[in-house]
C-alpha positions as CSV (number, residue, x, y, z in Angstrom):
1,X,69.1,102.2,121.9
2,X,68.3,100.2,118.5
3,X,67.5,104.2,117.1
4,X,70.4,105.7,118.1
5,X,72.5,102.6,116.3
6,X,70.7,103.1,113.0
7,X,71.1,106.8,113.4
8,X,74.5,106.3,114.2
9,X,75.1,103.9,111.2
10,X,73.3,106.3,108.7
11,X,76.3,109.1,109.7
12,X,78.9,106.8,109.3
13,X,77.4,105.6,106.1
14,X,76.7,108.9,104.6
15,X,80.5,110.3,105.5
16,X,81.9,107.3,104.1
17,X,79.4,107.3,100.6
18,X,80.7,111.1,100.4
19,X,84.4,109.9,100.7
20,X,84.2,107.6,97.8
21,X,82.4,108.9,95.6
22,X,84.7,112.2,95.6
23,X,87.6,110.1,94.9
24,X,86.0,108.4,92.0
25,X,87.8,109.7,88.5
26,X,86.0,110.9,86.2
27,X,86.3,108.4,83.9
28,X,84.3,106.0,86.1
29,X,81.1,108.0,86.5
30,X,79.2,106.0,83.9
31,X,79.8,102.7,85.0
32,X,79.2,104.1,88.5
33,X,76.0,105.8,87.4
34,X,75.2,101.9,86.0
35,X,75.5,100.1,88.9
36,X,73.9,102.8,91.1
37,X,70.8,102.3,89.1
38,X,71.0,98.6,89.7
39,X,71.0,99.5,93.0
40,X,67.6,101.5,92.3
41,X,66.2,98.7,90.9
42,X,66.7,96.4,94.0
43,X,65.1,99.5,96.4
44,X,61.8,99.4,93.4
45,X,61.8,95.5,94.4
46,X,61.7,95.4,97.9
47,X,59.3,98.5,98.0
48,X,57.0,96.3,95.6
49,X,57.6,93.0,97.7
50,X,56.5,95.3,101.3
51,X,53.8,96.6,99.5
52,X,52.1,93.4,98.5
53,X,53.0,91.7,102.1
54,X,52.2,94.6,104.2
55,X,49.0,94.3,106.1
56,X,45.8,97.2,105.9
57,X,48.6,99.6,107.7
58,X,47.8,102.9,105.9
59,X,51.3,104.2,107.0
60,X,53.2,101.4,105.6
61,X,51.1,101.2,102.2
62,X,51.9,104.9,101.6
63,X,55.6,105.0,102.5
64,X,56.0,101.5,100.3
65,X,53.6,103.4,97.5
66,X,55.9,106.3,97.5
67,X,59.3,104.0,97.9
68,X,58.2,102.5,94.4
69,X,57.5,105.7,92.7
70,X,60.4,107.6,93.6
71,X,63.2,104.5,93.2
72,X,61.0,103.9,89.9
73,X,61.7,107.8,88.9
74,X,65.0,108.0,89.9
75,X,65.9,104.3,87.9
76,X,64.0,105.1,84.6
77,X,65.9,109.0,85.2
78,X,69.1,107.6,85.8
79,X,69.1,104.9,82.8
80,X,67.8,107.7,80.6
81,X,71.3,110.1,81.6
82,X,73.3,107.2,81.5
83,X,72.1,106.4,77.9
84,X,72.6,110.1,76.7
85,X,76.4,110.2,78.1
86,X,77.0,106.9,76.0
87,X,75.7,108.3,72.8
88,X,77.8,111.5,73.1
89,X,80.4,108.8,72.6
90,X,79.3,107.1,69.6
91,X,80.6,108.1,66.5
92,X,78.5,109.9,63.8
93,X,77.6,108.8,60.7
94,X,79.0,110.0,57.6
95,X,81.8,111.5,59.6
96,X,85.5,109.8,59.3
C-alpha cells in the first residue's frame, strides 16, 4: 500500500512539475535554472550524509555513491550553463 502511495505521488508530482515549468516565461529560466541547482546541491548532501551513515549494505553504498556523482555532475553542469547564459549578457569591452 505504502508503494502504490509513493508511486502514486511521483505521477502527480511529475504532471504537476511539467505544468509549471511550461508556463514559466522565458525570461525566468535563469533564475529558475539557479535555484534548481540549489536544489542539486541539497540531493549531493543528503546522498553524502546516507553514504557516511549507511551500514556495510553494498546496495545502499552504490545507489548513495551514484546519487553523489550524478547530482554532483548535474550541479557543477548546471552552474557551468547558467554562468555562460549570464555572460552573453555582459557587455563587451571596448564596445559603447
Amino acid at each position: 500500500m505504502v508503494f502504490l502511495l509513493l508511486i502514486f505521488i511521483l505521477i502527480i508530482a511529475t504532471f504537476l512539475g511539467r505544468e509549471l515549468i511550461s508556463r514559466v516565461p522565458s525570461q525566468l529560466h535563469t533564475p529558475l535554472m539557479s535555484a534548481t541547482n540549489a536544489i542539486s546541491g541539497i540531493t549531493v548532501l543528503g546522498a553524502l550524509v546516507v553514504l557516511a551513515t549507511s551500514t556495510d549494505e553494498p546496495l545502499v553504498l552504490g545507489l548513495s555513491f551514484v546519487a553523489t556523482v550524478l547530482a554532483t555532475i548535474n550541479t557543477v553542469g548546471g552552474y557551468a550553463v547558467t554562468d555562460r547564459m549570464l555572460g552573453m549578457f555582459k557587455k563587451k569591452e571596448g564596445k559603447k
